[in-house]
C-alpha positions in Angstrom: 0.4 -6.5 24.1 -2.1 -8.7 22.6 -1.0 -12.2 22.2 -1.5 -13.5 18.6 -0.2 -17.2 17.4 1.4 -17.0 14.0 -0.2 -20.4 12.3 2.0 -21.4 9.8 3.7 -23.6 7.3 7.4 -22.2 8.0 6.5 -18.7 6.2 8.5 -17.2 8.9 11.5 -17.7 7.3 10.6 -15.8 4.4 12.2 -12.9 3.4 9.2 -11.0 4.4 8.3 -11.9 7.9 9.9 -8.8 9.0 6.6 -6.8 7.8 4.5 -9.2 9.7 6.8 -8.5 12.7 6.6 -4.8 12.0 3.2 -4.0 12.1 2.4 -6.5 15.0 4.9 -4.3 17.1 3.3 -1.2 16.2 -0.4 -2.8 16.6 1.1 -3.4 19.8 0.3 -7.2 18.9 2.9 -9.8 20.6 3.5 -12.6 17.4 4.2 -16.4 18.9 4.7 -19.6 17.3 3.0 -22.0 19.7 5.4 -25.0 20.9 5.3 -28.1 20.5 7.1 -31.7 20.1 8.0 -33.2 16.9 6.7 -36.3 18.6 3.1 -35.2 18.4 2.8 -34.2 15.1 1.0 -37.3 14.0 -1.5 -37.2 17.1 -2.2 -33.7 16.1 -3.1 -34.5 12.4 -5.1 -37.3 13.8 -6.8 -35.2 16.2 -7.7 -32.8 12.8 -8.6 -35.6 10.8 -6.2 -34.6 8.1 -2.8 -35.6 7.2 -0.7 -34.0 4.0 2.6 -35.3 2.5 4.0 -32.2 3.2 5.5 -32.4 7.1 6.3 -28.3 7.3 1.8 -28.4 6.4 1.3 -31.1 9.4 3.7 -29.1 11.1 1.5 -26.1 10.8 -1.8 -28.6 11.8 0.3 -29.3 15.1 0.7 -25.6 16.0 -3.2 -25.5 15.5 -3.7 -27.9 18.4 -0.8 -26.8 20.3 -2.1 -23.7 20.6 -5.0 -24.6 22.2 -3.4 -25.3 25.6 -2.3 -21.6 25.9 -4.9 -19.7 27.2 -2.9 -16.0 26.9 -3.1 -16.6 23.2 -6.4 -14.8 22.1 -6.1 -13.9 18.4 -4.6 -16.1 15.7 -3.1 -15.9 12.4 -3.4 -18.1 9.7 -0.8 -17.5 6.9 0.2 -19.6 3.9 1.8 -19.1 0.5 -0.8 -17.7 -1.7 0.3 -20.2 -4.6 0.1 -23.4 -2.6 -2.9 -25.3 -3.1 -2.2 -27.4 -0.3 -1.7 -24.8 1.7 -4.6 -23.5 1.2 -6.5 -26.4 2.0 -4.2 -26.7 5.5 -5.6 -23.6 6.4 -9.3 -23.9 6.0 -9.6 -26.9 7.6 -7.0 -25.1 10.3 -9.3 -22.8 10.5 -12.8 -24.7 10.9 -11.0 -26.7 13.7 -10.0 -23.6 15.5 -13.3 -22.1 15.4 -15.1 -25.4 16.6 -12.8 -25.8 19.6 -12.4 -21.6 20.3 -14.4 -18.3 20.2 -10.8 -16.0 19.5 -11.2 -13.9 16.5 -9.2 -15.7 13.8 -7.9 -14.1 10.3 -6.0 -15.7 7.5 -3.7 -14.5 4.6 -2.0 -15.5 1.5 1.4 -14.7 1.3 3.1 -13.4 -2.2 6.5 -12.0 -2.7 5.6 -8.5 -2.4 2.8 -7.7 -0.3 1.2 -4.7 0.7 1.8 -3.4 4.0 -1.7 -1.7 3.8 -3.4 -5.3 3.7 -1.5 -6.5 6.0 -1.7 -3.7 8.5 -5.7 -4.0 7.8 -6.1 -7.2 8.8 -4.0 -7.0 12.0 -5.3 -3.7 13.1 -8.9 -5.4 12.9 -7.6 -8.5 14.9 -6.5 -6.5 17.6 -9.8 -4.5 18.1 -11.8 -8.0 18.5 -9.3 -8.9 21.1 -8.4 -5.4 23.4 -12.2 -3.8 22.6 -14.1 -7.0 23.2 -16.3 -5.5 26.2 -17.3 -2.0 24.2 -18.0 -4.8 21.1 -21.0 -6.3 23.1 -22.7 -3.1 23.4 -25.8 -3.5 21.5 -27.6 -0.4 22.1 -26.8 2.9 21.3 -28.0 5.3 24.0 -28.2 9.8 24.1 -27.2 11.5 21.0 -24.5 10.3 18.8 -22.9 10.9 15.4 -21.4 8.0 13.6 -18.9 9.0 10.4 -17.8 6.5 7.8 -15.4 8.0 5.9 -15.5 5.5 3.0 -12.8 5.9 -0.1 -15.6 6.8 -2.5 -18.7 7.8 0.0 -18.8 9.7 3.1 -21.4 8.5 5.1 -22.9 10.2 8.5 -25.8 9.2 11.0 -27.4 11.1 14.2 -28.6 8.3 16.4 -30.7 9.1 19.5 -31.2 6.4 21.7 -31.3 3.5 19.5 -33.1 5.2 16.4 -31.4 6.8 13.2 -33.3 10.6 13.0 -30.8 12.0 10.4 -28.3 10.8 7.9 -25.8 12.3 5.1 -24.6 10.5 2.2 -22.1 12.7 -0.2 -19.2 11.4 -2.1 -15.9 11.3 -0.8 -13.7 14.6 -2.4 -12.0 16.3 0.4 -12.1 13.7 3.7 -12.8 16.8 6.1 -15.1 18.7 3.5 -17.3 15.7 3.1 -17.3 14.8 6.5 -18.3 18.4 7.4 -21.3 18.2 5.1 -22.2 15.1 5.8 -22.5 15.6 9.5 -24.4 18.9 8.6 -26.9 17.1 6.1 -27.5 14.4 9.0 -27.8 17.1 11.7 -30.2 19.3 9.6 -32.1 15.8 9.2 -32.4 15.3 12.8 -33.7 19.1 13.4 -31.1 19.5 16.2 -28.2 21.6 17.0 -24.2 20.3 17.1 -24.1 21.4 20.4 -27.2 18.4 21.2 -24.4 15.9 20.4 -23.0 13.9 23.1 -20.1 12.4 21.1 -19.0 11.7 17.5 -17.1 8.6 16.4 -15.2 7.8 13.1 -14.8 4.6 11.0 -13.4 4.2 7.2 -10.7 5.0 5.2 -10.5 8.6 6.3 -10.8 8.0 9.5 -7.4 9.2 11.4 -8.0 12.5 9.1 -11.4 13.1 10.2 -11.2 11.9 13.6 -8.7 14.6 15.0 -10.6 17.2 12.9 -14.2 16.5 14.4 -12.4 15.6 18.1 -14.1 12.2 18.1 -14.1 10.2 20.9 -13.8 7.2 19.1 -11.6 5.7 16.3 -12.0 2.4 14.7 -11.4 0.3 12.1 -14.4 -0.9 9.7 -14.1 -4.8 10.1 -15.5 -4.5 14.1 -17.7 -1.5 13.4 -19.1 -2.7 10.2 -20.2 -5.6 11.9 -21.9 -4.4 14.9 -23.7 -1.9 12.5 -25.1 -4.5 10.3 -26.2 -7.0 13.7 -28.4 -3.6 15.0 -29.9 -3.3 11.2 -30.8 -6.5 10.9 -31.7 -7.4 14.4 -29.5 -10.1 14.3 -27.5 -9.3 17.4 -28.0 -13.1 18.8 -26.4 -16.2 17.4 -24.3 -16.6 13.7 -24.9 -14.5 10.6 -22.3 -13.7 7.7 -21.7 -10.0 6.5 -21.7 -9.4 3.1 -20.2 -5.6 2.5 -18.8 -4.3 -1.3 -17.5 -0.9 -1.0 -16.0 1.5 -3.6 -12.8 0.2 -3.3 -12.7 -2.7 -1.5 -15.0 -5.6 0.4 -15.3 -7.2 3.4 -16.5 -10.8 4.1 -17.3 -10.9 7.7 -18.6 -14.2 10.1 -20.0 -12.6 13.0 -21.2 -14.8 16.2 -23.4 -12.6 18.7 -23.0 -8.9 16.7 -19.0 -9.7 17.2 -16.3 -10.8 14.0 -15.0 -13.4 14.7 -13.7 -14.2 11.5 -13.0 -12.0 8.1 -10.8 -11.6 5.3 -10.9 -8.6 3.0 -10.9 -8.3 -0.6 -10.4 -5.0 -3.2 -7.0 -6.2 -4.9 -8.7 -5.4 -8.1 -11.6 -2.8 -8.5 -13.3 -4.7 -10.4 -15.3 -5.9 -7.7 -16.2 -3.2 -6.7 -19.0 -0.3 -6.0 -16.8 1.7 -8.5 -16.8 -1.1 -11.4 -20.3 -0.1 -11.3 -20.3 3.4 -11.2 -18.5 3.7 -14.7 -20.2 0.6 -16.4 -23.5 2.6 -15.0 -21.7 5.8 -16.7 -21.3 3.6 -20.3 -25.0 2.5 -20.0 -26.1 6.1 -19.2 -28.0 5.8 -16.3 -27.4 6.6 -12.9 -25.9 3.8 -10.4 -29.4 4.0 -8.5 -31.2 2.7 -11.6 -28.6 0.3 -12.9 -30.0 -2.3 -10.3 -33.5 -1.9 -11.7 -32.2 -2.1 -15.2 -30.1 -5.3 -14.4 -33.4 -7.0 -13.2 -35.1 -6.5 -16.7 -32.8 -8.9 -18.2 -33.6 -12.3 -19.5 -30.6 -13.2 -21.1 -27.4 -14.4 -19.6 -23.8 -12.6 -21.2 -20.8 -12.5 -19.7 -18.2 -10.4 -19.4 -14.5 -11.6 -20.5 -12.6 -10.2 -17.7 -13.1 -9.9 -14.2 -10.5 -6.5 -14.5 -12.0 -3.6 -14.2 -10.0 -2.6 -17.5 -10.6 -4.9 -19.8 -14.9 -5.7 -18.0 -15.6 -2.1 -19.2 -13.9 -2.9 -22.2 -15.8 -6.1 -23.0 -19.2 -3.8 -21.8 -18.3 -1.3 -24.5 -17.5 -4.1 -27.0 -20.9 -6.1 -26.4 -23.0 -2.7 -26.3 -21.9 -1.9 -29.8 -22.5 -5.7 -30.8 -26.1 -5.2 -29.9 -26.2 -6.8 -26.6 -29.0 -5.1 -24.5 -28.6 -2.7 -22.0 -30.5 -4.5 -19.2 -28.3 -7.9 -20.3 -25.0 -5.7 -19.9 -26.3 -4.3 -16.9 -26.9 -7.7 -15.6 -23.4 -9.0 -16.8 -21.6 -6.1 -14.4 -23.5 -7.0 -11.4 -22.9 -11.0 -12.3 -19.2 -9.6 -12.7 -19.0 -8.3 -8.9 -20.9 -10.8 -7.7 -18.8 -13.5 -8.8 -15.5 -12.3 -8.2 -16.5 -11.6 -4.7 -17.6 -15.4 -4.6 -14.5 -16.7 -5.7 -12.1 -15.0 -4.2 -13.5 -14.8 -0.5 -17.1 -16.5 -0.2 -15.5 -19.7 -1.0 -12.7 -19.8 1.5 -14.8 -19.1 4.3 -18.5 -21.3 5.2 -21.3 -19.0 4.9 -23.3 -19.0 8.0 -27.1 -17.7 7.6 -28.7 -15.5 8.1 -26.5 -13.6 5.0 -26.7 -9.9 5.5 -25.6 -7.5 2.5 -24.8 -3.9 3.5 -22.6 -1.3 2.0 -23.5 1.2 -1.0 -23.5 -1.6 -3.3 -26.2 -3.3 -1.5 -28.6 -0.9 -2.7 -28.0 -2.5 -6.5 -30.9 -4.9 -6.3 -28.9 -6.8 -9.6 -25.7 -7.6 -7.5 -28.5 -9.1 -4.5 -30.1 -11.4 -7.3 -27.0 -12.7 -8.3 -25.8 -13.5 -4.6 -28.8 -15.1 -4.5 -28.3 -17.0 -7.4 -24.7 -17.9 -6.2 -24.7 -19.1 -3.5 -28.6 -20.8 -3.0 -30.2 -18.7 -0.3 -32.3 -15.7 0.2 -30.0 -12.4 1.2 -31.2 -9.8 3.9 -30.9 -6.2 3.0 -31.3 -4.1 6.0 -32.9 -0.5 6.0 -30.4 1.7 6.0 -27.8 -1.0 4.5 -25.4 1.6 3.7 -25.1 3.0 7.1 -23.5 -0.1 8.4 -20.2 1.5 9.6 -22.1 5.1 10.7 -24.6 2.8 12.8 -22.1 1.0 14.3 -19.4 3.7 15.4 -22.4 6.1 16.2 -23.4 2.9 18.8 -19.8 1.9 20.0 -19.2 5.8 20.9 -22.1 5.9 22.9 -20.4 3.8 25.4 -17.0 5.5 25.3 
């Protein structure tokens, strides 16, 4: 059982702890409440730096520094109510304590009334890989002949990897999980020039995964968060020291703090889709071009519009409404990669620090609009790797290698 500390404000006596408790005991993932005296509440918040009116949020600061003097803990939780502002401030400053003082992988959450046990399971699943798969983690070099698959809600992505180098990849849209795996694999072995039977072992990652692992017989399964990480550290050469991973999917994103090619630290958006890869793929539908040139069309604009909703709904409305007012199409173009962009910012860039080198990977990444207006965000030059999409086929295709 992997030993996680539960950091909160007193959530567990919600009426939905029970799902918490649920998928940890699946996971396999032992939740504690670290101990403490009521009498060292105020040393704790002094030891922080940070005191609230609220004793159940100094409470929670207290089980921060408790916590610290367990060393079977190696994973923690950080959970508050997702309408608290105070909370939410508890729990970044929670978390930049934790991560000055520790190196455990840390993840946080916002709790509503009604969550869903996909999220949560997500998150949790991630957490446990950092802490039970930490020593195949540090590989960071992929050696024989290996086939990564990320099977990605709206791509399918493959890569043959011979020691170290990529010498074939497939890229197909998701339809049937197996079917596009199949043909991915075959498009990246035909780009390779060498037989299946050359393969030494296959490894899954994505959405499909559990589907297409037992079809393929991988030897490996994992979850994105880890794999998606190491991938983009052997991309970008940045398997030394901090860098922060930017990934948008087709359905969902990923904002990832990595320390050494290793997450440390992540949260995960795609509550709605309009922040993602598939925002883009119809407002590139409305502007009748394909979602490889709306990037380049995006970067012809010189005039700033904005949609009126970050909903996927109502942006493509607003798209349709300004393209018929006589807004450009490069200026709309611009406006939907502005649109990702920014709901990405401001609902998981600005809970977390950014820590450069900022790496964008992921289909999306390929959209040079949505890179300017990261850029433009957040005040620093972004690094997009060769083979940016392949982050999570590059990474499973290395992690299998040492299986």
């Amino acid at each position: 059982m992997a030993k996680v500390a539960q950091i909160s404000c007193g959530t567990e006596y919600s009426g939905i702890q029970w799902i918490f408790d649920d998928i940890a005991e699946r996971l396999g993932i032992e939740l504690v409440y670290p101990e403490l005296e009521l009498s060292r509440v105020d040393a704790a918040c002094k030891e922080i730096g940070f005191e609230m009116e609220s004793p159940s949020l100094n409470m929670m600061m207290a089980r921060a520094v408790s916590m610290l003097d367990d060393p079977t803990i190696k994973g923690a939780l950080l959970l508050t109510c997702f309408k608290c502002a105070e909370g939410t401030i508890v729990r970044d400053t929670v978390r930049r304590f934790l991560q000055e003082r520790t190196d455990i992988p840390i993840i946080s959450y916002s709790n509503v009334e009604k969550p869903k046990e996909i999220e949560i399971y997500a998150r949790l699943e991630a957490l446990k890989t950092l802490i039970t798969r930490r020593a195949l983690l540090m590989r960071d070099k992929q050696e024989g002949v290996t086939i990564g698959v990320d099977s990605g809600s709206s791509a399918t992505k493959a890569v043959v990897m011979r020691d170290n180098e990529i010498i074939g990849e497939g890229w197909l849209p998701t339809t049937d999980p197996i079917k596009s795996a199949d043909d991915a694999i075959e498009a990246a072995l035909k780009g390779a020039g060498i037989p299946e039977k050359a393969v030494d072992a296959i490894g899954v990652t994505g959405h499909g995964r559990e589907l297409v692992s037992e079809h393929v017989k991988a030897a490996l399964n994992l979850e994105e968060v880890s794999v998606v990480a190491k991938g983009t550290a052997l991309l970008s050469g940045r398997l030394r020291g901090d860098a922060t991973v930017i990934d948008v999917g087709g359905m969902n994103n990923k904002l990832i703090l990595m320390r050494d090619g290793i997450a440390n630290m992540f949260n995960l958006g795609g509550i709605c889709g309009g922040a993602s890869g598939r925002f883009l793929e119809v407002a590139a539908h409305r502007l009748d071009v394909d979602i490889s040139e709306l990037g380049l069309l995006a970067m012809k604009s010189h005039e700033k519009y904005e949609l009126q909703s970050y909903c996927m709904v109502f942006g493509i409305q607003s798209l349709v409404v300004a393209l018929a007012s006589g807004i450009k199409r490069e200026d709309v173009a611009a406006a939907a990669c502005h649109s990702v962009a920014e709901q990405v910012y401001e609902n998981q860039i600005q809970e977390m620090e950014m820590r450069p080198p900022v790496i964008f990977v992921g289909g999306v990444s390929l959209v040079e609009g949505v890179k300017r207006e990261f850029e433009d965000l957040l005040g620093v030059e972004i690094n997009v790797p060769q083979y940016s999409q392949y982050a999570g086929a590059v990474g499973i295709a290395t992690l299998v290698s040492g299986v």
